[in-house]
C-alpha positions as CSV (number, residue, x, y, z in Angstrom):
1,X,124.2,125.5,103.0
2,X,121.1,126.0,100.9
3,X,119.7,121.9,101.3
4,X,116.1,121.9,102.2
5,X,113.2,119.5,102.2
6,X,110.1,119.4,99.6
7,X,108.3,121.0,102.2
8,X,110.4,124.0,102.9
9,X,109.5,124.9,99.0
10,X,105.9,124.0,98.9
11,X,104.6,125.3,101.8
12,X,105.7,129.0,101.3
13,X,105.0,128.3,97.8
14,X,100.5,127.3,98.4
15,X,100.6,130.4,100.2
16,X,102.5,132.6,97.8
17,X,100.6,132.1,95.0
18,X,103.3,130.7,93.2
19,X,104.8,127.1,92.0
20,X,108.8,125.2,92.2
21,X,110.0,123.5,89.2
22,X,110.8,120.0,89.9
23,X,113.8,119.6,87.3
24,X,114.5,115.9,86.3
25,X,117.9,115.3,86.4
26,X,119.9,112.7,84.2
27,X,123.7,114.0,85.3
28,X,125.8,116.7,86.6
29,X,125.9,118.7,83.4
30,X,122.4,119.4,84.1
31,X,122.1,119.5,87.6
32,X,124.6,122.2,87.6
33,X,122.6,124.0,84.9
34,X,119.7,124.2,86.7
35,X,120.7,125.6,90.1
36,X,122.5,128.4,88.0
37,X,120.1,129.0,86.5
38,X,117.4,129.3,90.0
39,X,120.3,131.3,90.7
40,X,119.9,133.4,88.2
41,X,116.3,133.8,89.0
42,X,116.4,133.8,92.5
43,X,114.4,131.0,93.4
44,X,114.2,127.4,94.9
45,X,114.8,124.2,92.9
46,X,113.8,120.9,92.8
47,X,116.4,118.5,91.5
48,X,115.1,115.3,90.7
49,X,116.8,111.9,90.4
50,X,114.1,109.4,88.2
51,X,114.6,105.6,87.4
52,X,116.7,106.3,83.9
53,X,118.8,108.6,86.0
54,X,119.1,105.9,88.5
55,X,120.1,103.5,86.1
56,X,123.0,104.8,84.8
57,X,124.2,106.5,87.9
58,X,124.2,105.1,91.7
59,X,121.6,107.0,94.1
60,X,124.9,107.3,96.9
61,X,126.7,109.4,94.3
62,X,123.5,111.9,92.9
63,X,122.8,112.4,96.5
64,X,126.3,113.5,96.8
65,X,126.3,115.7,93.7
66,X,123.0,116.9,94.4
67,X,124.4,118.0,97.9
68,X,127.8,119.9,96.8
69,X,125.6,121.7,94.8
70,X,123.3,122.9,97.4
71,X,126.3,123.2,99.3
72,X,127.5,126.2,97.0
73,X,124.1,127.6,96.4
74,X,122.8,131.2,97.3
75,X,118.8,128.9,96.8
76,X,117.2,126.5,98.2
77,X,117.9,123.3,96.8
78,X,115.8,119.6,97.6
79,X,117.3,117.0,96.2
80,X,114.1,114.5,95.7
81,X,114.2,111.0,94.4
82,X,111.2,110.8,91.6
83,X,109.3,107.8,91.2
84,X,110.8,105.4,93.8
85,X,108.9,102.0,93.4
86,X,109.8,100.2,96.3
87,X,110.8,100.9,100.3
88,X,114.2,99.7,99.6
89,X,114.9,102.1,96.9
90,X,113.2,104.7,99.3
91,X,115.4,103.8,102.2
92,X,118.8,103.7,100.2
93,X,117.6,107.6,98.8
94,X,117.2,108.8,102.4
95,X,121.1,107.3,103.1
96,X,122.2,108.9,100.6
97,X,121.3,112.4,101.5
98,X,118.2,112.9,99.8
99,X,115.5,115.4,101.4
100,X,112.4,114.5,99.8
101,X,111.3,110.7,98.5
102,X,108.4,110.2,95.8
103,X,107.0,106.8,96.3
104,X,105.0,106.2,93.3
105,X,102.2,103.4,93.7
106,X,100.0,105.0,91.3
107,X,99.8,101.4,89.6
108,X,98.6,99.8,92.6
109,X,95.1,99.4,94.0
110,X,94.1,102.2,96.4
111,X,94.7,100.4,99.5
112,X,97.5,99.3,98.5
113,X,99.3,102.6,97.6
114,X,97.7,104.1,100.2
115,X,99.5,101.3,102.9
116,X,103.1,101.6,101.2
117,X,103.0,105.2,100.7
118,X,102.2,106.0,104.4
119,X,104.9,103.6,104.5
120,X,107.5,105.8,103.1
121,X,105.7,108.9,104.8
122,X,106.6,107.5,108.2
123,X,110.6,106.8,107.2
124,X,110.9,109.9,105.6
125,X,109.0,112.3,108.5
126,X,111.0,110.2,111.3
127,X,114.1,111.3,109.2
128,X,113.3,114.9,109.2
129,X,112.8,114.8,105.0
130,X,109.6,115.1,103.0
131,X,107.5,112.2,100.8
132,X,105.6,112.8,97.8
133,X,102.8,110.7,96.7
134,X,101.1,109.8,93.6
135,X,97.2,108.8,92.9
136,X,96.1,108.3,89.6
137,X,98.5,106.9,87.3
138,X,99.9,109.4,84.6
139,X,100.2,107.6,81.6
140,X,103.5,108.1,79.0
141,X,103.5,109.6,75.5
142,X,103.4,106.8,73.1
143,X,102.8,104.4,76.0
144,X,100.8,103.4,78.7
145,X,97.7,105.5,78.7
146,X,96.5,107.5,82.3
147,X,94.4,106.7,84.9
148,X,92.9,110.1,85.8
149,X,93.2,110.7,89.4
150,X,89.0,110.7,91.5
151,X,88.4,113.0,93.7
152,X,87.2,111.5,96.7
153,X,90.0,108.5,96.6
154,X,92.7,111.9,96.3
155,X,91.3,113.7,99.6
156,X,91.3,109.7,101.2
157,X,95.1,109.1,100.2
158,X,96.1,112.8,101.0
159,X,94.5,112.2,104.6
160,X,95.5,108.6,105.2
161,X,99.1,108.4,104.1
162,X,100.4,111.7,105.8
163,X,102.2,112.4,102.2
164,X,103.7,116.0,102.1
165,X,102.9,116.5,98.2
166,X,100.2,114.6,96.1
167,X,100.9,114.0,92.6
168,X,97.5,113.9,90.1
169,X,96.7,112.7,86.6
170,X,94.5,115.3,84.9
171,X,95.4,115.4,81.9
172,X,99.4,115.1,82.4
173,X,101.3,113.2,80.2
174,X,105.0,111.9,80.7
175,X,107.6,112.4,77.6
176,X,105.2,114.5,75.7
177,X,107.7,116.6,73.4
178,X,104.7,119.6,72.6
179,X,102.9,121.8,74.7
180,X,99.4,120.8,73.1
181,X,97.9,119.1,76.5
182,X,95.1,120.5,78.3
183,X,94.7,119.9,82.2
184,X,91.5,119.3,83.6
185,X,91.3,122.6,86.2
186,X,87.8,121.7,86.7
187,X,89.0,118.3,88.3
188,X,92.1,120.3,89.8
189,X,89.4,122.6,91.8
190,X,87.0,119.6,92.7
191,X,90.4,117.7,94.4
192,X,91.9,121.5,95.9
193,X,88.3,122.0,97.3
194,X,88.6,118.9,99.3
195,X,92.1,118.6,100.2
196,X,94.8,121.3,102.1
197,X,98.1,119.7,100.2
198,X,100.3,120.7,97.6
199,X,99.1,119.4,93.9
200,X,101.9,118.3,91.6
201,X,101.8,117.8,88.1
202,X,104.2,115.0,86.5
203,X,104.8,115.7,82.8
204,X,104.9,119.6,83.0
205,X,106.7,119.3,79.8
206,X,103.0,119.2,78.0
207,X,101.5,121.8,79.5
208,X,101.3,125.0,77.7
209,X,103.0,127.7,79.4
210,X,100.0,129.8,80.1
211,X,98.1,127.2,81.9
212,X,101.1,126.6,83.8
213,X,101.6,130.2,84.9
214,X,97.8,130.1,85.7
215,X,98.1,127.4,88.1
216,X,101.2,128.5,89.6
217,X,98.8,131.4,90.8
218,X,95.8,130.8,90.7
219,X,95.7,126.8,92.2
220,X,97.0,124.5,94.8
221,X,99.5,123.2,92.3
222,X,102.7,124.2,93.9
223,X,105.0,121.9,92.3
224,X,105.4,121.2,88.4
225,X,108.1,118.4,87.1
226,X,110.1,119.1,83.6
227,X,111.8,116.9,82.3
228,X,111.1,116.3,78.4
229,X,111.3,120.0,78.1
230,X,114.9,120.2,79.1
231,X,116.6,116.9,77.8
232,X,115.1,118.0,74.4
233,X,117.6,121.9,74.8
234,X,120.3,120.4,76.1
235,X,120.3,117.2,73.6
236,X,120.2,120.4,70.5
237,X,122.7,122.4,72.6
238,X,124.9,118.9,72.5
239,X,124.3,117.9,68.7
240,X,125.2,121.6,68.0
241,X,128.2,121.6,70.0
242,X,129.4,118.2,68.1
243,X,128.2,119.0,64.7
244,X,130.4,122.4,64.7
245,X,134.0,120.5,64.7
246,X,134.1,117.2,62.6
247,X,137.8,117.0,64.7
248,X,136.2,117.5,68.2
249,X,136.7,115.0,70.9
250,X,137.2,116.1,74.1
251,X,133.9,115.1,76.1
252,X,134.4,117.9,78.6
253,X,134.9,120.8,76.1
254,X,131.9,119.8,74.1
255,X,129.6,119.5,77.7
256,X,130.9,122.5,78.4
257,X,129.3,124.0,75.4
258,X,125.8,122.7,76.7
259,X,126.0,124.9,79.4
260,X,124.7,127.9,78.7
261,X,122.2,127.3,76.2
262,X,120.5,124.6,79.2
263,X,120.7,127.4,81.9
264,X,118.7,130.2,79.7
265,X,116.3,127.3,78.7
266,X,115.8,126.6,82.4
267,X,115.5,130.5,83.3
268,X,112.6,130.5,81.2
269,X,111.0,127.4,82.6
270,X,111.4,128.9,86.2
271,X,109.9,132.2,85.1
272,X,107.0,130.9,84.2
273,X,106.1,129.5,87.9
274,X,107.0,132.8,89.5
275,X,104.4,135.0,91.6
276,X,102.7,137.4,90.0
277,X,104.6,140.9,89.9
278,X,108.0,139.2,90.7
């Protein structure tokens, strides 16, 4: 059994030098896909259950999925429930098997996250799992616009609420479908110079591969989350798959066919997080 916590990953991961992918997660077609392909790579994964995957699937039964998978793994798999929004939703994750909750506040007035997140810290540590955090709200692409995340409130929030993981908003963007975004590393070193925690950046999906790699290395962000990236392969692998036989309708055949175009998209996702010389 391969099923670890957010912390097992992260830790080894600051002092490595290198970063985990945090793979959002809408089903099993892809959940399988990606611990293949960390398989394939020979690394740990992240596999993320977010609000749309909630919504059309029941946490009980991803933690279940998410744990025969980890079950059957040669890595180490967390399976991590992103953006939770309230402790009820926290507390029905950890129930269901989950190793790692992200309570996401971000909207909220300092105190206020601060409070509810240390909250969720507390269930989760007395459980023996891992919480994530967010301050700073990051904003969506073609929606709500960011709230980039100050300094001195992150090192407060990172101290106060006992999170294992801090998300930021430097520059991140959710649902952004090209790699033109910029992160802000000068605001990424002011926060790592004042703080000892794992960084994580929400909306990988816009950041261009280099910078990605460079932070990996070079940074305390140990933890990126890809989500846009991914739906976008496996939605061509699945209009492919479709479009080939007018006749086709078996569902599972034509899943099937997403397979392993998702897995060697995911291979090069995970590469790019890798230490240097690996």
């Amino acid at each position: 059994m391969t099923l670890v916590t957010l912390k097992d990953v992260l830790q080894p991961a600051m002092k490595g030098c290198y970063a985990v992918a945090g793979l959002v997660t809408l089903g099993w077609e892809d959940m399988r896909a990606y611990v293949a392909a960390a398989e394939a790579e020979n690394c740990p994964v992240i596999l993320q259950a977010g609000p749309g995957c909630r919504e059309h699937t029941p946490l009980p039964i991803l933690g279940k999925m998410m744990r025969h998978l980890a079950d059957h793994a040669s890595v180490p798999v967390v399976a991590h429930l992103d953006h939770g929004y309230t402790f009820d939703e926290c507390s029905e994750a950890l129930d269901s098997g989950f190793t790692s909750l992200m309570f996401d506040g971000s909207r909220k007035s300092l105190q206020q996250n601060i409070d509810e997140t240390a909250a969720i810290a507390e269930m989760a540590h007395a459980a023996g799992i891992s919480c994530e955090g967010e301050i700073g709200f990051v904003g969506y692409s073609g929606g709500e616009n960011s709230a980039g995340t100050d300094p001195a409130e992150a090192a407060k929030f990172a101290i106060e609420t006992g999170v294992d993981a801090m998300a930021i908003s430097v520059g991140n963007v959710h649902l952004q479908t090209d790699k033109d975004g910029r992160l802000d590393e000068p605001r990424i070193c002011t926060i790592e110079a004042i703080t000892d925690i794992p960084l994580v950046i929400h909306g990988g999906s816009g950041v261009p591969i280099s910078q990605r790699t460079a932070l990996a290395r070079g940074s305390n962000v140990c933890k990126f989350n890809i989500g846009t990236e991914l739906r976008m392969a496996f939605g061509a692998a699945l209009r492919m798959s479709v479009n080939s036989n007018a006749d086709r309708f078996d569902r599972v055949q034509i899943l099937k066919d997403t397979h392993d175009p998702l897995v060697a998209a995911t291979r090069t996702v995970l590469r790019a997080f890798m230490a240097k010389g690996v």
